[in-house]
C-alpha positions as CSV (number, residue, x, y, z in Angstrom):
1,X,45.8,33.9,46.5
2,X,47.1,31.8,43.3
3,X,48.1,28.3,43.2
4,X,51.5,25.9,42.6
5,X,51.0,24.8,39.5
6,X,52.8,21.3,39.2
7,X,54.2,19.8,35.9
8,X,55.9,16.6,36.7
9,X,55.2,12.6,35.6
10,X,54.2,9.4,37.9
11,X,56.3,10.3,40.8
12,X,54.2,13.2,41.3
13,X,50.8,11.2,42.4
14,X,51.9,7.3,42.8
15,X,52.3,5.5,46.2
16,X,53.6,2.3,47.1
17,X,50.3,0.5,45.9
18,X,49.9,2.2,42.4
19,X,48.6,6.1,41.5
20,X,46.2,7.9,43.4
21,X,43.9,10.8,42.2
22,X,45.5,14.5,42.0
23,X,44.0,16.2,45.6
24,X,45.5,13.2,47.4
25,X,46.7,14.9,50.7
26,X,50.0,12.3,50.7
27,X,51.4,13.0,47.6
28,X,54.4,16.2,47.9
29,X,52.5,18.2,45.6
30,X,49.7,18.7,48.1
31,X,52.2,18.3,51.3
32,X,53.4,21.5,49.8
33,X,50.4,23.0,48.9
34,X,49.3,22.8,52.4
35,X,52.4,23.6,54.1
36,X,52.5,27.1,52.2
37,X,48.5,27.4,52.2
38,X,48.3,27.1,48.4
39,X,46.1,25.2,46.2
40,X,48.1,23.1,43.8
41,X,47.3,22.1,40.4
42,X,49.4,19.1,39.1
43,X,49.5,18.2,35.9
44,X,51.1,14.5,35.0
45,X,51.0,11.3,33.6
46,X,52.5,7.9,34.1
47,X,55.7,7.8,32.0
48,X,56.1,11.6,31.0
49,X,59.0,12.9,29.9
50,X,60.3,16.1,29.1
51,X,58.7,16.0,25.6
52,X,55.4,15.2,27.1
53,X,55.2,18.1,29.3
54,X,56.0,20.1,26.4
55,X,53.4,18.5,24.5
56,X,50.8,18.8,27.2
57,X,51.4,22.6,27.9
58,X,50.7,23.0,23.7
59,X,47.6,21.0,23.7
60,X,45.9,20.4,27.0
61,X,43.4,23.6,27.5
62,X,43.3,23.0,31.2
63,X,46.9,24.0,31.4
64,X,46.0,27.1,29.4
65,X,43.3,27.8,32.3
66,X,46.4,27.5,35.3
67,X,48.4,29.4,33.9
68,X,47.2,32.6,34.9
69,X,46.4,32.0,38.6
70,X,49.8,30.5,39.2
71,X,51.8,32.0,41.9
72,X,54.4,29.6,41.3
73,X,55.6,26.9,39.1
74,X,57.2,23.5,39.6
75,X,58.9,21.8,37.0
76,X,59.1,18.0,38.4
77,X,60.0,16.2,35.7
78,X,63.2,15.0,33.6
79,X,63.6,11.9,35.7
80,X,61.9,9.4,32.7
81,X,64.1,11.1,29.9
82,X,67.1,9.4,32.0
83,X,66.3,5.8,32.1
84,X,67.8,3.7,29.6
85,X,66.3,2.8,26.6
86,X,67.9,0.6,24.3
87,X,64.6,-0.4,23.1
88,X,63.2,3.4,20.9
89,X,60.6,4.3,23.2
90,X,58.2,5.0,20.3
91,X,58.1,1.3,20.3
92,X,57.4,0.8,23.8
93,X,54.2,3.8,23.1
94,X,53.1,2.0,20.0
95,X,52.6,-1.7,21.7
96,X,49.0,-0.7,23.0
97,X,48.4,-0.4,19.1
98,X,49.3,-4.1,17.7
99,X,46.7,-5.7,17.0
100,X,45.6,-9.3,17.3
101,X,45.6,-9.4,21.3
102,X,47.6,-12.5,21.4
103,X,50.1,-10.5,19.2
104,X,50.5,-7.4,21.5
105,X,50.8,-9.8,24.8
106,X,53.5,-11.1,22.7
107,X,55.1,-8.1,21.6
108,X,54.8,-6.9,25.5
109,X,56.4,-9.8,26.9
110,X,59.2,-9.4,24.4
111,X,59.8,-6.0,25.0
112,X,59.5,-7.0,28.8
113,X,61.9,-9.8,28.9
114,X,65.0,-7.5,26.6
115,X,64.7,-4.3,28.3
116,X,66.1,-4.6,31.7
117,X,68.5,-7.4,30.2
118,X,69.7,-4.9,27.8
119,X,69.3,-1.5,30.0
120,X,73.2,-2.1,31.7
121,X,74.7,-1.2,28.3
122,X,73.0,2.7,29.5
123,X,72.4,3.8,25.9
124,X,70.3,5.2,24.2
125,X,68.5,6.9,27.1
126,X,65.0,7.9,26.5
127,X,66.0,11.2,25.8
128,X,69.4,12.8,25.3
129,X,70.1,15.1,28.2
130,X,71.0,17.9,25.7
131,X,67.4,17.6,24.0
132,X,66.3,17.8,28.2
133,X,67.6,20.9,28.6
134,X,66.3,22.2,24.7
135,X,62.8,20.9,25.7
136,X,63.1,22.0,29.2
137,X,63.7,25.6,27.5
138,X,61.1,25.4,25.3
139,X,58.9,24.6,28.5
140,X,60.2,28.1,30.4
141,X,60.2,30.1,27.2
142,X,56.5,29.2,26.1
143,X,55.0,29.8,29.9
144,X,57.5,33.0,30.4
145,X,55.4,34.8,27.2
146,X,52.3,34.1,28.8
147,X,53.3,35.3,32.2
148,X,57.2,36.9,32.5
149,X,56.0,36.8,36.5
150,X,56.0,33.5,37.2
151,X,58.7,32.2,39.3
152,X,60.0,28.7,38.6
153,X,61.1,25.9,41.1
154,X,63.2,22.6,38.9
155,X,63.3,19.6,40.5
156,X,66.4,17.7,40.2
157,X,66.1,13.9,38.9
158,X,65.8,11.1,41.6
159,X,66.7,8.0,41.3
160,X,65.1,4.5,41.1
161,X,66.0,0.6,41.6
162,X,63.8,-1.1,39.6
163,X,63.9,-4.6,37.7
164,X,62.7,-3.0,35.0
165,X,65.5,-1.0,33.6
166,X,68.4,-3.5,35.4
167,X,68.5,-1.6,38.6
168,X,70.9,0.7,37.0
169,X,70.7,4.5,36.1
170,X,73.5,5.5,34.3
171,X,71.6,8.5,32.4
172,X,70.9,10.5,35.6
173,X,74.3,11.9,36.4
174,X,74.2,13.3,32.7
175,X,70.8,14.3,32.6
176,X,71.0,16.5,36.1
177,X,74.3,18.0,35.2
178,X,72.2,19.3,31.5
179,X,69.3,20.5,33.8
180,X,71.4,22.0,36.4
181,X,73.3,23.8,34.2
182,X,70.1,25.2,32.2
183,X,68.2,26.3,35.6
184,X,71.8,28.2,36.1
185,X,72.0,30.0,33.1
186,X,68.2,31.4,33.6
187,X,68.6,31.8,37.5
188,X,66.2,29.5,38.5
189,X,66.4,27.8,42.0
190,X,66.5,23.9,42.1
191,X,65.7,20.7,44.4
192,X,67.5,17.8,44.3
193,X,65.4,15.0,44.6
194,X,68.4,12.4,44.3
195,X,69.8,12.6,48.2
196,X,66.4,11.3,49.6
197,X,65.5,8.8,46.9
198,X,68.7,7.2,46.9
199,X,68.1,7.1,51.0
200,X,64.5,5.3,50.8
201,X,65.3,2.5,48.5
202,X,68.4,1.6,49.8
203,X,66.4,1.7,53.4
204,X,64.2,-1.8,53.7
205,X,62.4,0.4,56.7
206,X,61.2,2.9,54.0
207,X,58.0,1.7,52.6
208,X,58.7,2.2,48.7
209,X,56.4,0.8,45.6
210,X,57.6,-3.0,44.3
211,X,58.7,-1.9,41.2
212,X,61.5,-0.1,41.9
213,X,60.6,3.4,40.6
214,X,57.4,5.2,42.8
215,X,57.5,5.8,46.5
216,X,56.0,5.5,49.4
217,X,54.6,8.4,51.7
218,X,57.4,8.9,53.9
219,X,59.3,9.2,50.8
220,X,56.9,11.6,49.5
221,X,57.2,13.7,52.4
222,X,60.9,13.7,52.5
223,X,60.4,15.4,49.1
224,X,57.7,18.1,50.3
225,X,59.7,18.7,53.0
226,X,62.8,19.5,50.2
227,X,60.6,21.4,48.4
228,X,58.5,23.6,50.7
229,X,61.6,26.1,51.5
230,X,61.6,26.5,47.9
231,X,58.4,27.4,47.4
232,X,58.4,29.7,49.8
233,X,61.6,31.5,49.1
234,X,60.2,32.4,45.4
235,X,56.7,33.0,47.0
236,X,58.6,35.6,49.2
């Protein structure tokens, strides 16, 4: 029996109190994993976007190793290249760089204090939902060579309220409608993980992390229990 192989970003392994280590059994991933008797292998990092995973599936030898015992593949990701960015994000990358200390913590607190102040104004986003759906297809079109098998599940951006970007997400309505309509052309089922984010942070009994973006566990299993029927329809 293969595995679900997981390529998604932070949402994929954080909780309420920060990230915790890939064979969590809270995390959706693994709540799917073990609802359809599967091993999962998740590959993600905190703020990866589209161009990330496409990045990672070029350079990162352990994907190269999953590939082949994948039964099934989750794209869960898309959700980063939709938040505002009026700041480049290559700046935002490069911060950890400057160098005196004093300078980056200055250059960090700058950054900080404009971003959510300037987020309303919704543009640029991160990434351009029409570079989304290129990378997205660059994604499907590498793995697909290696193995033309491999059915694919696409996750559906949720949504977030966080300080950080102004509580505001005008990028996500454009950035679904590019993925959606990708996933159509090729077929390929999709979640929506929008209904039941939107839900849990605008629920003060859902237990959701402070800054606005990662979730809880009752979110999390909200989401496994979206994506399990999925899974298993492609699993057959």
């Amino acid at each position: 029996m293969g595995s679900i192989m997981v390529l998604g970003d932070s949402l994929s392994f954080y909780g309420a109190t920060g990230g915790l280590a890939a064979d969590d059994p809270r995390i959706w991933p693994n709540l799917v994993g073990a609802d359809t008797g599967r091993d999962v292998e998740l590959f993600a990092r905190i703020g990866w976007t589209s161009r990330d995973i496409w990045w990672a599936i070029t350079q990162d030898p352990r994907v190269w190793a999953a590939v082949p015992e994948a039964e099934v593949l989750v794209l869960a990701f898309g959700g980063m290249d939709s938040l505002p960015s009026p700041l480049p994000t290559a700046l935002r990358e490069q911060i950890r760089y400057v160098r005196p200390a004093k300078l980056r913590q200055a250059v960090r607190g700058a950054y900080g204090w404009l971003q959510p102040r300037l987020s309303p104004i919704g543009w640029p986003m991160a990434i351009p939902p029409a570079e989304t759906a290129r990378y997205f297809e660059k994604i499907r079109g590498a793995l697909a060579h290696l193995r033309p098998d491999l059915p694919v599940v696409v996750a559906l951006p949720p949504t977030h309220d966080s300080p950080y970007y102004g509580n505001v997400h005008p990028g996500r309505i454009p950035t679904t409608a590019a993925i959606s309509e990708w996933a159509r052309r090729h077929r390929l089922p999709t979640v929506d993980f929008y209904p039941v984010t939107a839900e849990a942070f605008a629920d003060p009994a859902v237990e959701m992390n402070p800054d606005g973006i990662h979730w809880g566990f009752e979110a999390h299993r909200r989401i496994a229990a979206l994506m399990t029927p999925a899974v298993r329809a492609v699993l057959g």
